[in-house]
FIMILUM-843346 format. One line per 10 residues: number of its first residue (from 1); their letters; for each residue y, x, z of N, C-alpha, C. Coordinates in Angstrom, 2 decimals, always signed. Example, Ala and Ser with C-alpha at 12.3 -4.5 7.8 and 13.67 -1.06 7.14 Angstrom:
1) as) -5.69:+13.19:+7.80:-4.50:+12.30:+7.80:-3.30:+13.20:+7.80  -2.25:+12.85:+7.08:-1.06:+13.67:+7.14:+0.03:+12.90:+7.87
END
This chain:
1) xxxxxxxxxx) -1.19:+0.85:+0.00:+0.00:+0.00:+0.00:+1.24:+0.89:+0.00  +1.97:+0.51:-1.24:+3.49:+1.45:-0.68:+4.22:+1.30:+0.27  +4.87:+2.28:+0.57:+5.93:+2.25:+1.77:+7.10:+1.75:+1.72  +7.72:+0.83:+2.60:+8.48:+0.03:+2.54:+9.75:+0.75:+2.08  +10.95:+0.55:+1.48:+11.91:+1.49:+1.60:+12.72:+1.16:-0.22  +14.10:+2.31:+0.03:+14.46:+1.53:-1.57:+13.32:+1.80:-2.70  +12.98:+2.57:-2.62:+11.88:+2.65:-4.09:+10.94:+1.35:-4.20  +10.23:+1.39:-3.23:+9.46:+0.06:-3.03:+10.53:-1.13:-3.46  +11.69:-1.42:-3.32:+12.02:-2.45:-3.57:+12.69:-2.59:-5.02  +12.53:-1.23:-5.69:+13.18:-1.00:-7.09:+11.81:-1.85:-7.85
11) xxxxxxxxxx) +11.05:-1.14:-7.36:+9.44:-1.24:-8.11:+9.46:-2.76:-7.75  +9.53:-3.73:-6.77:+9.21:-5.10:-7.04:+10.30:-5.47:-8.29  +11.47:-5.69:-7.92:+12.81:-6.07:-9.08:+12.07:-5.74:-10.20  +11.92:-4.58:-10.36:+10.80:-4.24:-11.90:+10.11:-4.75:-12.18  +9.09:-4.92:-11.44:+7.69:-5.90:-11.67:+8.19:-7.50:-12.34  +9.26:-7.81:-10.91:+9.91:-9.32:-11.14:+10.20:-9.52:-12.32  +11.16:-8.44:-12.93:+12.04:-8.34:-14.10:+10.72:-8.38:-15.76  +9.56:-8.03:-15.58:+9.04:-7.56:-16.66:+7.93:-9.07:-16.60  +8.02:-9.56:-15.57:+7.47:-10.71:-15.50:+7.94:-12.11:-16.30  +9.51:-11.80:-15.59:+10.40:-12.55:-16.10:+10.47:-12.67:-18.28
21) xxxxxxxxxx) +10.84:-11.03:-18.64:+10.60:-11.05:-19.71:+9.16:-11.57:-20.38  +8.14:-11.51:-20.09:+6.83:-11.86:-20.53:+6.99:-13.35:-20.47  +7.59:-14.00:-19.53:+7.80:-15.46:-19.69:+8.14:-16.28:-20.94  +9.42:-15.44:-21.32:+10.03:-15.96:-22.35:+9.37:-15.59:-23.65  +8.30:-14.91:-23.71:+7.67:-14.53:-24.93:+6.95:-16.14:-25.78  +7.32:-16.39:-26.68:+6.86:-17.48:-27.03:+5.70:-17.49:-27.85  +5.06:-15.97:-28.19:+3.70:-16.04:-28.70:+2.52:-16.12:-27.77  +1.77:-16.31:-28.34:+0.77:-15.82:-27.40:+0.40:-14.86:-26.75  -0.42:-14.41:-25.32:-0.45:-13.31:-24.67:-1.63:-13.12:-24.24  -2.57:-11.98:-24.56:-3.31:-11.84:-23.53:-3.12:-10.55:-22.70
31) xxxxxxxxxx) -3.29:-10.63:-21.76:-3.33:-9.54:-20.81:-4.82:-8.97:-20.82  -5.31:-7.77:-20.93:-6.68:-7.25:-20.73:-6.97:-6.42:-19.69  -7.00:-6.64:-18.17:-6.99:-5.80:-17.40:-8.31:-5.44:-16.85  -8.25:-3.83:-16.60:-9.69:-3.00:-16.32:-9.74:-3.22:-14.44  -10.96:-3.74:-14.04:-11.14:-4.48:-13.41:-10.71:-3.15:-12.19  -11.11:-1.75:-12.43:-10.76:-0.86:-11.44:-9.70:+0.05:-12.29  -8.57:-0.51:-12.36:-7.47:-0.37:-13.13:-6.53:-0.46:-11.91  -4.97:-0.28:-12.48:-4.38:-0.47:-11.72:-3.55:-1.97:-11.75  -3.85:-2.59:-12.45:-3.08:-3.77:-11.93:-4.66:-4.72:-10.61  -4.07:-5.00:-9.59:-4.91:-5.45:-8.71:-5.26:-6.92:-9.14
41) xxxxxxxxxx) -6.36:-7.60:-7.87:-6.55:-9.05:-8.41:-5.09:-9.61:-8.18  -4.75:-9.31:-6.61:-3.18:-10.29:-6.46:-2.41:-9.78:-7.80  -2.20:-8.96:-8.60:-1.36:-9.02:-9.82:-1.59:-9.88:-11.16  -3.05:-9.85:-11.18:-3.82:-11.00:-11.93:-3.19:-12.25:-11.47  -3.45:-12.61:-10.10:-3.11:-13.72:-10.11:-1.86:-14.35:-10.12  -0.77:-13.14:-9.98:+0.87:-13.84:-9.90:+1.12:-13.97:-11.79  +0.57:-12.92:-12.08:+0.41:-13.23:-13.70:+0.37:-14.34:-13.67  -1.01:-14.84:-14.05:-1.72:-16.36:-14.19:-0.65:-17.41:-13.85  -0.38:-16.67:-12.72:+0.73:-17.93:-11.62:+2.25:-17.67:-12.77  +3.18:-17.18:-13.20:+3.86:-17.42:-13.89:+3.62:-17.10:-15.20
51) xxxxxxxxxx) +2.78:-16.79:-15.98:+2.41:-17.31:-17.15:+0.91:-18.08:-17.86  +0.88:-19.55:-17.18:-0.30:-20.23:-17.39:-0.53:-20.64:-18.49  +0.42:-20.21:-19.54:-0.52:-20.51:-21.15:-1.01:-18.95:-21.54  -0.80:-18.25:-20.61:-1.22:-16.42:-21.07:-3.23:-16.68:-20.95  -3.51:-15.53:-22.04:-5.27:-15.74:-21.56:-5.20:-13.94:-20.61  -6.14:-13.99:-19.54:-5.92:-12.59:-18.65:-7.91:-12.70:-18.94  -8.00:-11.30:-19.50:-9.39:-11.32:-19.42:-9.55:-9.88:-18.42  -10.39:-9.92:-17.53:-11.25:-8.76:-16.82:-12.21:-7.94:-17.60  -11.53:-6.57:-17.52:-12.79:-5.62:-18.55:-13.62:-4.69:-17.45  -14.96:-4.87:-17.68:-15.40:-3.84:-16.54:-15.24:-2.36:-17.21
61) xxxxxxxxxx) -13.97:-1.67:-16.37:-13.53:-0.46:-16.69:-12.35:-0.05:-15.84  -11.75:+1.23:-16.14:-10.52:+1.72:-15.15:-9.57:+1.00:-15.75  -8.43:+1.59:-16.00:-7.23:+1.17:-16.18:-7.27:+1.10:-18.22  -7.71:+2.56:-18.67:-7.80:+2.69:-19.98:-8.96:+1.81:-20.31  -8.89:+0.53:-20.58:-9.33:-0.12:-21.59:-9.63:-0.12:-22.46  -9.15:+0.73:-23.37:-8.88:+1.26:-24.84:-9.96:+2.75:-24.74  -10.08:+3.55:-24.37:-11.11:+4.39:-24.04:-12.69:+4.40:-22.98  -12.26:+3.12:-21.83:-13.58:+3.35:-21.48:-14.96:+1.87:-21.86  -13.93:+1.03:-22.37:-14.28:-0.15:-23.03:-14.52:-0.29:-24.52  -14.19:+0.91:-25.45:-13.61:+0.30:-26.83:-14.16:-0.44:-27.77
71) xxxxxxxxxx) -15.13:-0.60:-27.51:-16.07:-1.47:-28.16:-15.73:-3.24:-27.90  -15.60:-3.43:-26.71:-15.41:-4.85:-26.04:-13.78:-4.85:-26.19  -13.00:-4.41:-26.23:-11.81:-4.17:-26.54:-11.33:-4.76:-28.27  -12.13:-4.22:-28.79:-11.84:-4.04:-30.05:-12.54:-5.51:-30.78  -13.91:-6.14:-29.90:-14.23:-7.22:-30.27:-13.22:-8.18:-29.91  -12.27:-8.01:-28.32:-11.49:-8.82:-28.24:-10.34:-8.84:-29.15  -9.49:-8.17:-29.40:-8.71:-7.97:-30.45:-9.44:-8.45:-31.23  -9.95:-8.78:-32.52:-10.92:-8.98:-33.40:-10.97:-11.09:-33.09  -11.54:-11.19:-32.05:-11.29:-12.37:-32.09:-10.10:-13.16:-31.78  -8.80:-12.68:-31.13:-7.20:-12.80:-30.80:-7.00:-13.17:-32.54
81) xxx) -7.37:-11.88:-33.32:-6.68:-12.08:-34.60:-7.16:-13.27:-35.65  -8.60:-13.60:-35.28:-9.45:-14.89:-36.27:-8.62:-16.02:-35.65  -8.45:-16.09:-34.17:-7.69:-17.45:-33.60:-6.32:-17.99:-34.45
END
């Protein structure tokens, strides 16, 4: 857990702020997060929680998705683009 203090509170405003922008995105979104990655479940779920037309899929992998997944990665992409 970070330590309370100004950085910690730059880093939420940030988070808030990039959240905020993803809102207004009017395409579609998926988020692909590696399940021992760094975005946590509570980040999954405030996702979900302000963007409920977004799809959030769980990849069993670290953070790089794109290297320790690429196969399941690349099927997802693959079907994003037939939709």
């Amino acid at each position: 857990m970070p330590f309370p203090g100004p950085a910690h509170e730059l880093e939420l405003e940030a988070r808030e702020a990039s959240l905020d922008d993803l809102a207004a995105v009017t395409a579609p979104i998926t988020l692909v997060r590696g399940e021992r990655g760094f975005v946590t479940p509570a980040d999954a779920d405030e996702f979900r929680r302000r963007l409920p037309s977004a799809t959030l899929v769980d990849a069993p992998s670290g953070h790089n998705v794109q290297e320790e997944a690429p196969v399941l990665l690349a099927a997802l992409i693959g079907d994003i683009a037939r939709d």
